[in-house]
C-alpha positions in Angstrom: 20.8 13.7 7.6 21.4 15.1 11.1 25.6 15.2 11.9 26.1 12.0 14.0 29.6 11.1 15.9 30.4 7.6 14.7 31.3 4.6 17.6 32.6 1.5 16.4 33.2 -1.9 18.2 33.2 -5.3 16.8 31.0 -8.1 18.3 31.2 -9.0 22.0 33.2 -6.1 22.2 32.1 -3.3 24.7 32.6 0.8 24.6 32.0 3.7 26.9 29.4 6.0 26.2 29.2 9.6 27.7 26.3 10.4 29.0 25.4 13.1 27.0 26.0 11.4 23.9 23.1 8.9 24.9 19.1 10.7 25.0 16.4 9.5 27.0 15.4 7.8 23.6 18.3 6.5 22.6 18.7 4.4 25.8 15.1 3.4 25.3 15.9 2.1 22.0 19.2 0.1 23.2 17.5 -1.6 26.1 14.5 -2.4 23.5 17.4 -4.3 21.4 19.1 -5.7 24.7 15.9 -7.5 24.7 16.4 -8.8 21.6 19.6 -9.9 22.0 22.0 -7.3 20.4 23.4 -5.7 23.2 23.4 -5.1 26.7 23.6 -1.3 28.3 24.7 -0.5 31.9 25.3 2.6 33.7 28.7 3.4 34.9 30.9 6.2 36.4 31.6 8.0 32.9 27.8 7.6 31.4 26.9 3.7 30.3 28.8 0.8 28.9 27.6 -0.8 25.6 28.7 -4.2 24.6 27.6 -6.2 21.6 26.4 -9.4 21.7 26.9 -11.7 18.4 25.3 -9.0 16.5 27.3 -6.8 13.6 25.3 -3.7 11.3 24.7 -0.3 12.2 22.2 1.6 14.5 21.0 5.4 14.1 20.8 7.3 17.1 20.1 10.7 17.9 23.4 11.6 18.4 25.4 8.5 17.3 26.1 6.2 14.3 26.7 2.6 16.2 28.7 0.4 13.9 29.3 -3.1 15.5 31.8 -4.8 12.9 32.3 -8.8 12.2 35.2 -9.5 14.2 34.9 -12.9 15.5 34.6 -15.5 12.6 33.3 -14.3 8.8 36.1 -11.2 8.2 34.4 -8.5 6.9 35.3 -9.0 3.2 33.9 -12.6 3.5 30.1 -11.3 5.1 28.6 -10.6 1.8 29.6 -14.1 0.4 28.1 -15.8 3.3 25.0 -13.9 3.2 24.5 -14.1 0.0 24.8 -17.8 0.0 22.7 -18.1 3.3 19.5 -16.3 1.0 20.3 -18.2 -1.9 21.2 -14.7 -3.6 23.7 -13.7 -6.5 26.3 -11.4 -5.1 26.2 -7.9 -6.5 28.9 -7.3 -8.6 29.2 -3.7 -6.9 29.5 -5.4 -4.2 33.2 -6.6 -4.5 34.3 -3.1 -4.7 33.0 -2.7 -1.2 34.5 -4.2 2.4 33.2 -3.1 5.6 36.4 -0.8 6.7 35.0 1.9 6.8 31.7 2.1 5.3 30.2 -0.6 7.1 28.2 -3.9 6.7 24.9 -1.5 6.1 26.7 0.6 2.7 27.7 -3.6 1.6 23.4 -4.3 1.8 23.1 -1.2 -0.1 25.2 -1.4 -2.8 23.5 -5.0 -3.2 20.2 -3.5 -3.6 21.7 -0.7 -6.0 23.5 -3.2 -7.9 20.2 -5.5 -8.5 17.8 -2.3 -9.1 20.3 -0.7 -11.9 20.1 -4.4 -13.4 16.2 -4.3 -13.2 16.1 -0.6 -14.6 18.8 -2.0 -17.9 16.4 -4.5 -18.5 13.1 -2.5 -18.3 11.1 -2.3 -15.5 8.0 -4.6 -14.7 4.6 -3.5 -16.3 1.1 -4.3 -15.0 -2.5 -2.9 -16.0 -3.5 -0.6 -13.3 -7.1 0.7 -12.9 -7.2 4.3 -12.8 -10.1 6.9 -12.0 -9.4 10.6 -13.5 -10.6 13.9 -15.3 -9.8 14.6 -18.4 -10.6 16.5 -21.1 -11.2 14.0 -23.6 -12.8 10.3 -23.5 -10.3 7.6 -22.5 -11.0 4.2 -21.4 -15.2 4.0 -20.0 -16.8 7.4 -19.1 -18.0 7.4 -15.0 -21.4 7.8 -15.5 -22.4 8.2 -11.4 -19.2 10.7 -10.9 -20.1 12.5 -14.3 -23.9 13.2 -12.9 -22.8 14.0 -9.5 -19.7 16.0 -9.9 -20.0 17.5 -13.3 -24.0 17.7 -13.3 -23.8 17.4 -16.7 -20.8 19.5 -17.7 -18.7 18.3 -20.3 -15.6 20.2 -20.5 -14.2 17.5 -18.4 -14.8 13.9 -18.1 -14.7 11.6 -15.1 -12.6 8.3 -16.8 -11.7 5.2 -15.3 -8.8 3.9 -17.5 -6.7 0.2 -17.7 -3.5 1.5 -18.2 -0.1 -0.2 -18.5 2.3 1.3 -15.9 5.3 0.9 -13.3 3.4 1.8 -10.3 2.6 -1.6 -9.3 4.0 -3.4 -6.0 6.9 -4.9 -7.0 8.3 -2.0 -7.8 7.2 -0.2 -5.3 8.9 -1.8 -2.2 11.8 -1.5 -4.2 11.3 2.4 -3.7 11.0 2.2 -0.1 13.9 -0.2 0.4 15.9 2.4 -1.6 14.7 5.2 0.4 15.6 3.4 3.7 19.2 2.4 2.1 20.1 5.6 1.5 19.3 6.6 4.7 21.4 4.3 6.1 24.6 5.0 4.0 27.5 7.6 4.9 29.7 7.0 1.3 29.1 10.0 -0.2 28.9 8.2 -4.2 27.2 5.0 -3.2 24.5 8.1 -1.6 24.5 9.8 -4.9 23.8 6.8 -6.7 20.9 5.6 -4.7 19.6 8.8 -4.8 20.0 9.4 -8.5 18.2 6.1 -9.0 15.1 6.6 -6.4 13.4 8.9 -8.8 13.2 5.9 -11.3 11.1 3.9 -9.4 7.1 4.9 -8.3 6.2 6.7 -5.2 7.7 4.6 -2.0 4.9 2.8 -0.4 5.1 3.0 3.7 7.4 0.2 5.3 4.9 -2.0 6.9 3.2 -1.8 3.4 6.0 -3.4 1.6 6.2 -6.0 4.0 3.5 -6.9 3.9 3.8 -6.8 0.3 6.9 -9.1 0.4 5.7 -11.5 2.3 2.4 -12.1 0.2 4.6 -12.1 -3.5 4.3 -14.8 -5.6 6.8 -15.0 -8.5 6.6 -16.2 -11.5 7.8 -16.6 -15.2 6.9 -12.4 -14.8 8.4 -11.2 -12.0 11.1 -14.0 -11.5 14.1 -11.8 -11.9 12.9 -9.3 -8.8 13.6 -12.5 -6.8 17.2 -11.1 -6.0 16.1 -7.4 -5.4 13.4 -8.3 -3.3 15.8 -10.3 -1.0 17.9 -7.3 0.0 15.0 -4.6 -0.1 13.0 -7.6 2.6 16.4 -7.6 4.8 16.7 -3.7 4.6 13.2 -3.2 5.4 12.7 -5.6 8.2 16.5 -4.0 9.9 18.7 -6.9 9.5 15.8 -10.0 9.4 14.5 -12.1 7.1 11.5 -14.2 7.5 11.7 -18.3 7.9 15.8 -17.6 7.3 16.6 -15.4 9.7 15.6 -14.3 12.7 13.6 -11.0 12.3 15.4 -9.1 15.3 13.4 -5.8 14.2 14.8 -2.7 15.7 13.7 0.1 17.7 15.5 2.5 15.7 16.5 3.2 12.1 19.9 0.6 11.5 20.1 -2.8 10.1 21.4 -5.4 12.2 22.2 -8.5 11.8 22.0 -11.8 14.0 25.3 -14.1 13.4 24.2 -16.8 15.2 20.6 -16.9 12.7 23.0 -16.4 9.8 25.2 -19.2 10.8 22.0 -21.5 11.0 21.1 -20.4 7.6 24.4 -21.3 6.4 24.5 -24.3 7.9 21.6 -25.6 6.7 22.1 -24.5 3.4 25.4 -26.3 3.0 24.6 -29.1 4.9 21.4 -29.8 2.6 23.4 -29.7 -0.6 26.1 -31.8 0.7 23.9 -34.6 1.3 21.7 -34.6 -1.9 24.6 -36.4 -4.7 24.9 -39.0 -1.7 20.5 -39.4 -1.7 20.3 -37.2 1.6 17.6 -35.0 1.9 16.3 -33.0 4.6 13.4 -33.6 6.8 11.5 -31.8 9.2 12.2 -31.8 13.1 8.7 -30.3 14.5 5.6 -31.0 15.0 5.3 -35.2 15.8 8.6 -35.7 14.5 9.8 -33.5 17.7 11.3 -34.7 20.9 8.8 -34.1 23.5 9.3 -33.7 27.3 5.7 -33.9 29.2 4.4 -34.3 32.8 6.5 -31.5 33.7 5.0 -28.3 35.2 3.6 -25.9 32.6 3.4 -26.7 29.1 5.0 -30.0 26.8 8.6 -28.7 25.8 10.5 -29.9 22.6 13.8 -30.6 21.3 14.2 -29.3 17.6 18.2 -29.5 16.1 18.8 -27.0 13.2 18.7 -29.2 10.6 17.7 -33.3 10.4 18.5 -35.0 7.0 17.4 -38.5 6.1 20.1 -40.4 5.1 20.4 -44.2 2.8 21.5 -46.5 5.4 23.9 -49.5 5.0 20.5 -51.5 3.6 19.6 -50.4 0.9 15.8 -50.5 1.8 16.8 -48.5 5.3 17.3 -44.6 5.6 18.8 -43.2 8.6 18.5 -39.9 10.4 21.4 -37.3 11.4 20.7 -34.6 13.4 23.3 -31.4 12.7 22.9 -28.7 15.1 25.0 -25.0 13.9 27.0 -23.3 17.3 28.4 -19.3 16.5 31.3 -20.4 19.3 35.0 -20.3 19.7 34.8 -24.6 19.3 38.4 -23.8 17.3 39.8 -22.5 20.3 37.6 -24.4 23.6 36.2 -28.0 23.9 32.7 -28.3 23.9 30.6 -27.5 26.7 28.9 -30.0 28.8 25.4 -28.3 28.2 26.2 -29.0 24.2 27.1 -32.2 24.7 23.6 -33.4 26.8 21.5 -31.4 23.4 23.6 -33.3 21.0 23.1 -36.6 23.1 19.4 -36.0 22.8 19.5 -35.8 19.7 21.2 -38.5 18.4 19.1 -40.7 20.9 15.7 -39.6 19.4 16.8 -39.7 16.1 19.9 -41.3 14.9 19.9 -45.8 14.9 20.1 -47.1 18.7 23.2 -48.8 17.0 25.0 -46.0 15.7 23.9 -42.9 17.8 25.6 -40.0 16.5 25.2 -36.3 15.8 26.7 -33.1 14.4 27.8 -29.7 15.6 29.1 -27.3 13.0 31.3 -23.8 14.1 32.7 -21.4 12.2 36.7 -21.3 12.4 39.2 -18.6 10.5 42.5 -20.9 10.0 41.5 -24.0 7.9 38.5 -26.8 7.9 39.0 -28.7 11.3 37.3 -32.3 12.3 37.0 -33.6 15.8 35.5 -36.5 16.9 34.0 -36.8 20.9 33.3 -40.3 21.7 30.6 -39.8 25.0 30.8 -43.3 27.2 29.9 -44.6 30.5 30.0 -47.5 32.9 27.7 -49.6 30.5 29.1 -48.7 27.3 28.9 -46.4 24.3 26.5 -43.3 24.6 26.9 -41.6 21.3 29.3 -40.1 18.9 29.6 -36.4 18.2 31.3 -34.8 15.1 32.6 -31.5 15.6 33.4 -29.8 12.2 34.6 -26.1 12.3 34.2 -24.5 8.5 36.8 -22.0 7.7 34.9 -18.7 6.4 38.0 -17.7 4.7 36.6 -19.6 1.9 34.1 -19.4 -0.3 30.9 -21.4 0.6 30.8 -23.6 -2.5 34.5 -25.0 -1.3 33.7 -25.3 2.3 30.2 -27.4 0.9 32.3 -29.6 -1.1 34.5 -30.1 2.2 31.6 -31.2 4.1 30.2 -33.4 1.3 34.2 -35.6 1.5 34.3 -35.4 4.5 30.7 -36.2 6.8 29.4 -38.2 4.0 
């Protein structure tokens, strides 16, 4: 692992950069994330100026270990617990032993998948028949007749077999390999190294990254393989830098590092708690695309559409009536600054496309660090009422399962 100096900053915070601590590649890789949306480079007097958008993880350069901690709603001791919850994961018990001061939020992703692999090895791993073709110098499984006569012609001292053999080596072990290999790349605390290391030699050779993607994304569990469930959740957000598919947005990255979007992750969150709020009151949700969309037409170019995060169907005050709420998650500073005007207009839409004409109302959920908080903004003009939006900030001090229970008393 090449000596790297280490830069830390915490999200939407901003650093100078020499420029000889920046190569030709390494600004190619930053401006490749800019376009993503984790960070914006421009050139100054000293070298460039890096600043981080809503973004925290780690990034490998040539010549610098980027750290970008969580600074501006989920402290750092809290991340794992709301990631966890936002996958619908178990949280590692090695886990608690870590915060992200100063190993970072990459070391907490590692130890995750550490934790969940040792539990897998404890327990034995998974076992599969795998066809194998071989020579060998006595008959196992169903001699190769074609490879015998064309190989061997005839020879006997050594026998081409194919055999059905019970083994390790099978896929969902494998990407387990590779997302160990890429962990351990990732981690600077010299035991948590040692430890994945020690434990890479127990599973089969490491298939190639895009392999075990694309083995991930085909796996189907079952009564078999149920248990990798958890593993495969951190090896799939290791492997795919930060991103996990139809959860999170899968930023990628141009460079080795795992990053992770805290806007995406709010969403998750959001609709996660949201979801099982509503369910002991009959809630459930529904989907907000396709012809259940709001669609703008007539306008130049394509048909555009308006989508909130989340739309749960609701029992309405008949009994035989259900009613829609549309929830919408914002990553802002709504504990410290009133809404913005462009919020208010989204929400607006929504609750006129979706909630009763009676009743129009809609939610916006932030993340706050000093206590639940409510708000209510009553929108009117000259003929009447236009709609009522709830403003909840969650505090992410606490753990999920409270701040559920919070919204379930107090939306529903």
């Amino acid at each position: 692992m090449p000596d790297r100096t280490e830069v830390r900053l915490g999200e939407y915070e901003s650093v100078e950069l020499g420029s000889e601590q920046l190569t030709s590649r390494d600004v190619d890789c930053l401006h490749a994330l800019r376009a993503r949306g984790c960070f914006s480079l421009h050139p100054d007097r000293a070298g460039w100026r890096l600043k981080a958008d809503a973004t925290v993880g780690v990034v490998l350069l040539d010549r610098v270990r980027l750290v970008v901690e969580p600074k501006f709603a989920i402290p750092g001791k809290q991340l794992m617990a709301w990631l966890a919850y936002a996958l619908g994961a178990p949280i590692p018990t090695t886990v608690r032993r870590w915060t992200t001061a100063p190993d970072g939020y990459a070391d907490l992703v590692a130890a995750a998948l550490l934790d969940e692999c040792q539990k897998l090895l404890r327990e034995g791993l998974r076992r599969d028949y795998v066809r194998r073709q071989s020579l060998e110098p006595v008959l196992r499984g169903r001699l190769d007749g074609a490879a015998q006569a064309t190989r061997r012609y005839g020879q006997l001292d050594q026998l081409h077999v194919r055999t059905f053999d019970r083994e390790t080596d099978v896929w969902d072990n494998r990407v387990l390999g590779t997302a160990l290999k890429a962990a351990f790349a990732l981690t600077t605390h010299s035991q948590l190294a040692r430890d994945l290391h020690a434990i890479m030699g127990a599973f089969p050779h490491a298939a190639p990254p895009f392999a075990a993607l694309r083995a991930l994304d085909r796996v189907q569990y079952t009564r078999l393989n149920a248990h990798y469930r958890p593993a495969h959740t951190w090896a799939r957000l290791l492997l795919r830098g930060g991103g996990v598919t139809d959860l999170l947005t899968d930023q990628g990255s141009a460079a080795g590092g795992l990053l992770l979007a805290m806007p995406a992750l709010w969403e998750a969150v959001v609709r996660r708690m949201t979801t099982e709020a509503a369910a002991p009151h009959g809630g459930h949700r529904v989907p907000s695309n396709g012809g259940a969309g709001i669609t703008v037409r007539g306008d130049l170019g394509s048909a555009s559409t308006f989508r909130p995060d989340l739309l749960l169907s609701l029992p309405g005050p008949d009994a035989s009536r259900r009613v829609l709420l549309p929830i919408d998650a914002k990553y802002k500073r709504y504990d410290r600054y009133g809404v913005s005007a462009a919020d208010i207009h989204q929400l607006l839409t929504y609750s006129a496309g979706y909630a009763p004409s009676d009743a129009p109302k809609a939610v916006i959920v932030h993340p706050r660090s000093d206590g639940h908080g409510r708000r209510t903004l009553e929108v009117g003009g000259p003929q009447g009422a236009l709609g009522v939006i709830h403003v909840l900030g969650i505090d992410t001090h606490a753990h999920p399962q409270q701040a559920t229970e919070w919204v379930r008393t107090t939306l529903l």
